[in-house]
C-alpha positions in Angstrom: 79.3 138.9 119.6 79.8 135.2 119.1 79.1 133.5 115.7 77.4 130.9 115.0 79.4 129.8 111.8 81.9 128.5 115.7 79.7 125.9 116.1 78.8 124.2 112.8 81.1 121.6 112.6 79.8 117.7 113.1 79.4 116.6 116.8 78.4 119.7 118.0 75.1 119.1 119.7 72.4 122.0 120.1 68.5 122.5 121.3 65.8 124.6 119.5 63.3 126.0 121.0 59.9 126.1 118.8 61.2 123.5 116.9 58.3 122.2 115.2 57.8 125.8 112.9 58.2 126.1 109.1 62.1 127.4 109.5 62.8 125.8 112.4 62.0 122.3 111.5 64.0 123.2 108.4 67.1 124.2 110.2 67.3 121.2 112.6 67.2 118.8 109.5 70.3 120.6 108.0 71.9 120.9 110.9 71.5 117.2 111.4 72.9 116.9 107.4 75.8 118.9 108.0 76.5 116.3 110.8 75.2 118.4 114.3 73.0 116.6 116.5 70.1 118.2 117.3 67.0 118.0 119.9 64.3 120.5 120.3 61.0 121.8 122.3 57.3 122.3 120.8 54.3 123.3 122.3 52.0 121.1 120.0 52.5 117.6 120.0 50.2 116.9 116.8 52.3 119.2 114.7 53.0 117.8 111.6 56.3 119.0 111.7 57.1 117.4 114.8 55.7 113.8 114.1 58.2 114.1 110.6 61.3 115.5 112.8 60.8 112.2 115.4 60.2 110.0 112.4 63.8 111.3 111.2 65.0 110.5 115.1 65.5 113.6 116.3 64.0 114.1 119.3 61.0 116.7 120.3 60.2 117.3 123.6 56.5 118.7 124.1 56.4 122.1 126.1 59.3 124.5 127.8 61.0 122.9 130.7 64.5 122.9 131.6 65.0 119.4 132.0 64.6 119.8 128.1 68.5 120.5 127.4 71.0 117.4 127.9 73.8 118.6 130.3 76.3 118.1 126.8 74.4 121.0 124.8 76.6 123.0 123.4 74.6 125.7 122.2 70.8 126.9 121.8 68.6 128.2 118.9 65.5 130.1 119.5 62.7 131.8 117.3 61.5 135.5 117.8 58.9 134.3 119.7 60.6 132.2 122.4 61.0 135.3 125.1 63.1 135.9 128.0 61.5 134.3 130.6 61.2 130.5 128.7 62.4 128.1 131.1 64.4 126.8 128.7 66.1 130.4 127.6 66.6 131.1 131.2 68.6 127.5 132.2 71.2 128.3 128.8 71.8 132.0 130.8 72.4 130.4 134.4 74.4 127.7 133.1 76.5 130.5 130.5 75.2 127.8 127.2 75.4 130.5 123.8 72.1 131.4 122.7 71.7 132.3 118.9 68.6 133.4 117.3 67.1 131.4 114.2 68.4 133.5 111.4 71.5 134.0 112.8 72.4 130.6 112.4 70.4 130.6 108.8 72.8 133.8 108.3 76.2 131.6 109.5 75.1 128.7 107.0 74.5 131.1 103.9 77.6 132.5 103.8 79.4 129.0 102.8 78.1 129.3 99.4 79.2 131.8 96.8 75.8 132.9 95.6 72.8 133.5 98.7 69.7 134.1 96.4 67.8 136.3 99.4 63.6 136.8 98.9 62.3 139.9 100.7 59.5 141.9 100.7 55.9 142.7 102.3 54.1 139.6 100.1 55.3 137.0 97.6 58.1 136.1 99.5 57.1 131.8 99.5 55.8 132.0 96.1 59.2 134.3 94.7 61.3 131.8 96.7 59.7 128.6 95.2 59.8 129.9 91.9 64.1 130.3 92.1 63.7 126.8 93.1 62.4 125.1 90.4 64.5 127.4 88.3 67.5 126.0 89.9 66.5 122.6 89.7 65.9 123.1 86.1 69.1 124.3 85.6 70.9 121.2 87.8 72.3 123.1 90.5 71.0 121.9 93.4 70.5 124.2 95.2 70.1 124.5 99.5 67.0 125.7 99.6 64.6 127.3 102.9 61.4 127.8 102.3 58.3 129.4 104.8 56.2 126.7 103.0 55.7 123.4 101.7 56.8 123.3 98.0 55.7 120.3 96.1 58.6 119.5 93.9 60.9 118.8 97.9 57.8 117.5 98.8 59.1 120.0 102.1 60.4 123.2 102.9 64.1 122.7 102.4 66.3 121.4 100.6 70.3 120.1 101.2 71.9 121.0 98.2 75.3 120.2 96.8 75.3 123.2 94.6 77.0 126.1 95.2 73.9 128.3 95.8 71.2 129.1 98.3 67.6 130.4 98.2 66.1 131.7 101.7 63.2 133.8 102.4 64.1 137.1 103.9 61.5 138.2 106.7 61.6 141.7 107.6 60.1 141.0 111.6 62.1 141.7 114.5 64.8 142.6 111.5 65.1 138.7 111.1 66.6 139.4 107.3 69.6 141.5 109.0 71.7 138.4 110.2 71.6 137.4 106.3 74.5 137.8 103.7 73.0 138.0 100.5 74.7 138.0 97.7 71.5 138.6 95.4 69.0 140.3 97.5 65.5 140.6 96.4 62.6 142.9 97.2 59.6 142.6 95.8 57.6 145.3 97.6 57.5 147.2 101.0 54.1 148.5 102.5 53.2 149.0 106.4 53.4 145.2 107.9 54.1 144.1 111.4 53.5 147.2 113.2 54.1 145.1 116.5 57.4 145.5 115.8 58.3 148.3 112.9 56.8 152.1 114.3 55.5 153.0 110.7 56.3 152.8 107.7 59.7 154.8 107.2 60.6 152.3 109.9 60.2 149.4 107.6 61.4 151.0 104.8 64.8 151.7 107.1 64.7 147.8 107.7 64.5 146.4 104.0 67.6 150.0 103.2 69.9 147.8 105.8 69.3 144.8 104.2 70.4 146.0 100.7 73.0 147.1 102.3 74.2 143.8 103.1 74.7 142.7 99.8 78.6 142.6 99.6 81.1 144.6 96.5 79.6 143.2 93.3 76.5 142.2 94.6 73.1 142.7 93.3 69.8 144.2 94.6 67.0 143.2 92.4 64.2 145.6 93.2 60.1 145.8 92.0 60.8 148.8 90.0 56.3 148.7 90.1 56.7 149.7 94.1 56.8 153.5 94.9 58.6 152.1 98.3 60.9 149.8 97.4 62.6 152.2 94.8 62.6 155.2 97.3 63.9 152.9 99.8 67.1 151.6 97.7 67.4 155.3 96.0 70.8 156.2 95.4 72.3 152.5 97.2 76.2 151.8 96.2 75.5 148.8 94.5 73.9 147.1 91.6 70.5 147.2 90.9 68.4 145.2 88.5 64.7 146.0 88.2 61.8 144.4 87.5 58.1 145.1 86.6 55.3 145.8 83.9 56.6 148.5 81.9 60.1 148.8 79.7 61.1 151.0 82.0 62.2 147.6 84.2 65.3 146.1 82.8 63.2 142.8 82.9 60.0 143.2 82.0 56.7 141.2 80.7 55.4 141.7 77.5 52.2 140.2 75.6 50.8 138.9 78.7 47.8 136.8 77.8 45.6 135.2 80.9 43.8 131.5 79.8 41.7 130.6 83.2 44.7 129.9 85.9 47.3 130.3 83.4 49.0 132.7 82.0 51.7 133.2 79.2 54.2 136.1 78.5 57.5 137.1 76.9 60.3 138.0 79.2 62.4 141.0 78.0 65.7 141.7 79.0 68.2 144.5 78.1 65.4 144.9 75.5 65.6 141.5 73.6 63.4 138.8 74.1 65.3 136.5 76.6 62.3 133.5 76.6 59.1 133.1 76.9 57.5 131.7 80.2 53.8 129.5 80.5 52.7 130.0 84.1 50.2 127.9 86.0 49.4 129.8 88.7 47.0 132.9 88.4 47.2 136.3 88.7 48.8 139.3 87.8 51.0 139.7 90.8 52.2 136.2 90.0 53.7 137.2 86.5 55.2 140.0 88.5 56.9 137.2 91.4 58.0 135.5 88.1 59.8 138.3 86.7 61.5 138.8 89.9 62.7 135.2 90.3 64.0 135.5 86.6 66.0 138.1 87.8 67.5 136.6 90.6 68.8 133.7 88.4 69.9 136.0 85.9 72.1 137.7 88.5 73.6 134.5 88.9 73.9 133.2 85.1 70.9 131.4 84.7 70.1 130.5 80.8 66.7 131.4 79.3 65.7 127.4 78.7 66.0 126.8 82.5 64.0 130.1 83.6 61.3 128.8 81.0 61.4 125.1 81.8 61.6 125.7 85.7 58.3 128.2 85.9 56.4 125.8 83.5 56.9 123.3 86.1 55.7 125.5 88.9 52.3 124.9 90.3 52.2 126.7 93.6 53.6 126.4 97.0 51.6 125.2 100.0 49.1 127.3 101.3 49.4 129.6 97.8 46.1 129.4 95.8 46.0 126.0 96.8 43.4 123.5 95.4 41.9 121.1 98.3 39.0 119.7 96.4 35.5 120.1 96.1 32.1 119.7 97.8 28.6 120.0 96.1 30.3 121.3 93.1 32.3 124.1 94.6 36.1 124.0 94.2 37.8 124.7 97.5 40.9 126.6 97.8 43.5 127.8 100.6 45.2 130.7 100.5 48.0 132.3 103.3 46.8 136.1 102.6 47.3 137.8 106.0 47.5 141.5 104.8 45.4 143.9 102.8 48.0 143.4 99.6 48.0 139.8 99.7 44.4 140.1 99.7 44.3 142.5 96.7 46.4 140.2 94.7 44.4 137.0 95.7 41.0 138.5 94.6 42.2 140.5 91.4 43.4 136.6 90.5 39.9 135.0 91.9 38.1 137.3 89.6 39.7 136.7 86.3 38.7 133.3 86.7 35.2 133.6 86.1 33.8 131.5 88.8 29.7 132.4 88.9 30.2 133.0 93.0 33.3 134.0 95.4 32.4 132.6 99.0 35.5 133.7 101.3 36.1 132.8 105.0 39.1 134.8 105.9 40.4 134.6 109.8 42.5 137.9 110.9 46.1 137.1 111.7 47.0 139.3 114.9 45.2 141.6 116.9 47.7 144.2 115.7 47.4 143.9 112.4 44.1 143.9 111.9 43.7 146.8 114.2 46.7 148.6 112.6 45.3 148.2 108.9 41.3 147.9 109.9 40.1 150.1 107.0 42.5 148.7 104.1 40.9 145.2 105.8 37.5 146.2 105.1 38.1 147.8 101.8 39.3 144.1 100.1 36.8 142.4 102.1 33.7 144.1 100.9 34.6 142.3 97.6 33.5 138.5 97.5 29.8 137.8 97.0 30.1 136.0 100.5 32.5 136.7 103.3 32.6 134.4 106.7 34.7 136.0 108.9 36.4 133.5 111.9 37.6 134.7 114.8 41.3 136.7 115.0 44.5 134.0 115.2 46.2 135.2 118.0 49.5 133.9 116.9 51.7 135.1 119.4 49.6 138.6 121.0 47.4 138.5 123.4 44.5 140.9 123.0 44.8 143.7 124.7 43.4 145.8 122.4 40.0 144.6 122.4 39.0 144.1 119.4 37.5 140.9 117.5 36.9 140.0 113.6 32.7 141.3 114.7 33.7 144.9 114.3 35.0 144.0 110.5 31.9 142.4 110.1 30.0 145.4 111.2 32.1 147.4 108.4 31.1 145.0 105.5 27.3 144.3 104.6 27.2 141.1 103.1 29.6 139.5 106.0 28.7 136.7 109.0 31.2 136.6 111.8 30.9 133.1 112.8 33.7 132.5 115.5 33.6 128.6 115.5 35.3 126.7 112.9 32.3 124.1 113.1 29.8 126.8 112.7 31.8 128.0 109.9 31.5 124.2 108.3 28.0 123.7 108.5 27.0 127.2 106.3 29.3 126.1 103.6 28.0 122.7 103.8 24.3 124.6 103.4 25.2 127.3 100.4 27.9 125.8 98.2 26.8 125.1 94.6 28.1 124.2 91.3 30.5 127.4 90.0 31.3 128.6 93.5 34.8 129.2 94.5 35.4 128.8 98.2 38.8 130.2 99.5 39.9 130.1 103.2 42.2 132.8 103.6 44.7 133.8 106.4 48.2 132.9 108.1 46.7 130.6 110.8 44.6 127.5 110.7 41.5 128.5 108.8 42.9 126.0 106.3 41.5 123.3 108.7 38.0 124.3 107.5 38.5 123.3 103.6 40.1 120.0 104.8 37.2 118.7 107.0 34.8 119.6 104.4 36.5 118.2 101.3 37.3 114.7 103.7 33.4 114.5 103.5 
């Protein structure tokens, strides 16, 4: 099997396909930094992404074609969703040009550092991931850093770091996280996700077993000792294992956990001594918990106590994570990526600690799959807000030929509208928000659009 690690070395030139997503835009900019040159293909021309990867001259080309990839290519990067039958995919076969997928070559560029900091799990990945950043900053190493968001402090989603340490999140789909070499890898949780792909849940849990399995000799799993799955899933592994979680049962664990609005403040135990304690400004329970698993991570690579504390105090959330886009008529606006019925748990157990008078949610399905897959654990967190607006399912990439539509959750939850326009959706919250609301869109695709056009106003 050819390696991608062959063809990082500067004037190699290569072509992405899907260039303009989170990862993918990411990966061209390093490659670029590591001396490559690098084109690429999108669908979407008014991509953000794209319009920042042109105004760093690397050229995007909009749609699949062929005449895409310069004759001098001397290999080709694709996502998971770039198939067989691409133009572009089918031209590198005919003309013999190597095709790698996108972790593989994320996989080739971790192993030139000494410690790969690796964030899996079903939820919490961005946020877990983040967190290790500004830990790492705190504690100068600059770190390399990939990110499946936007993070604040690298005002992006990566980082080229000179350090001698990466952070990446670790996505379980097609068994992306299996072309990585962790040297630390994390998992927060495991529950029933992209059943697309994964037959059931012993299926996943087989998934996140091999990717233990990659840590090397005298590397470390850090594992949600919380999760039923996660510690049946690493049960009796041949390596090291450090735990996290609520009780002192965890090697690190929180103590004195005190919730002030969106903050929160706790002691961090370790080995049963106080190792520091942490002020957090993002809410939520499951947030202590990402915190506590980050702190492990950089304890597993000799991280100090004043850097852990320093680095989460400075953490306010990743893109797309509880975040704040403003307010209209008094209500305060937030977006959130929840896409599962865990994320959503953990979103509205935080939401309702902070003692808003009203919770108005407009939550758009990601994937016909998933929402048929996990329809009941769907309508369970959704019959919890005061108001739900349901959009229409994101595709993403399925088309739906299973028939079903965001109306039948609607039909499931009494108090819900299913409102399959985005300007439809607008003009109700423009009519019921009020002082003391919170209005959260929620999901993976662009329902995020919504709280922008009304907090332009």
């Amino acid at each position: 099997m050819l390696d991608f690690e062959n063809y990082m070395s500067p004037g190699r030139k290569g072509h992405l396909i899907g260039i303009g997503g989170v990862s993918m835009s990411s990966l061209a900019e390093v490659l670029v930094g590591m001396g490559l040159t690098v084109t690429g293909s999108d669908m979407n021309e008014n991509n953000p992404n794209v319009k920042a990867l042109r105004e760093k001259n690397i050229p995007v080309f909009i749609g699949h074609s062929a005449d895409n990839i310069a004759d001098d290519v001397d290999f080709i990067i694709r996502t998971a969703a770039v198939h067989d039958d691409n133009p572009e995919i089918e031209y590198a076969r005919w003309n013999n040009i190597p095709i790698f997928e996108r972790t593989q070559a994320w996989g080739a560029i971790s192993r030139d550092y000494s410690n790969a900091l690796c964030i899996s799990g079903t939820h919490g990945k961005t946020t877990t991931t983040s967190m290790c950043t500004h830990i790492l900053m705190a504690a100068e190493k600059d770190p390399t850093v990939m990110i499946g968001g936007t993070l604040p402090l690298l005002k992006a989603g990566h980082h080229i770091g000179h350090g001698n340490t990466i952070i990446m999140e670790a996505c379980e789909y097609y068994n992306s996280f299996l072309s990585f070499y962790p040297t630390v890898a994390v998992i927060l949780n495991i529950e029933a996700d992209h059943l697309d792909f994964f037959k059931d849940l012993e299926d996943v849990e087989r998934s996140f077993r091999a990717f233990a399995e990659r840590t090397p000799e005298g590397g470390i799993i850090v594992a949600n000792n919380d999760d039923e799955n996660t510690m049946k899933t690493i049960r009796g592994i041949d390596r090291q294992v450090i735990t996290f979680g609520l009780t002192s049962d965890a090697d690190i664990y929180a103590e004195n956990i005190k919730f002030n609005g969106a903050s929160s403040s706790f002691d961090i135990i370790y080995k049963g001594k106080l190792f520091t304690d942490v002020t957090l400004h993002v809410p939520g329970l499951h947030n202590v918990k990402n915190a506590l698993a980050a702190t492990a991570a950089c304890i597993s690579i000799g991280i100090r106590p004043s850097s852990v504390k320093y680095g989460l105090s400075g953490f306010n959330g990743a893109g797309r994570r509880f975040e704040f886009k403003g307010k209209y008529n008094g209500a305060d606006i937030y977006d959130d990526y929840a896409h599962h019925p865990g994320e959503l748990k953990a979103l509205l157990d935080a939401v309702e600690m902070l003692n808003y008078k009203r919770s108005v949610v407009v939550f758009q399905p990601h994937t016909f799959s998933r929402t048929a897959a996990l329809f009941d654990d769907f309508v369970e967190q959704l019959k919890r807000p005061d108001v739900l607006i349901l959009a229409e399912i994101f595709a993403a990439r399925e088309q739906n030929t299973i028939g079903i539509s965001s109306a039948a959750l609607a039909q499931q939850v009494s108090r819900a509208s299913f409102i399959p326009s985005f300007n439809g959706i607008e003009n109700v919250l423009r009519a019921i928000a009020r002082p003391g609301d919170i209005i959260l869109t929620v999901g993976a695709g662009d329902v995020y659009k919504i709280g922008e056009d009304i907090t332009e106003e």
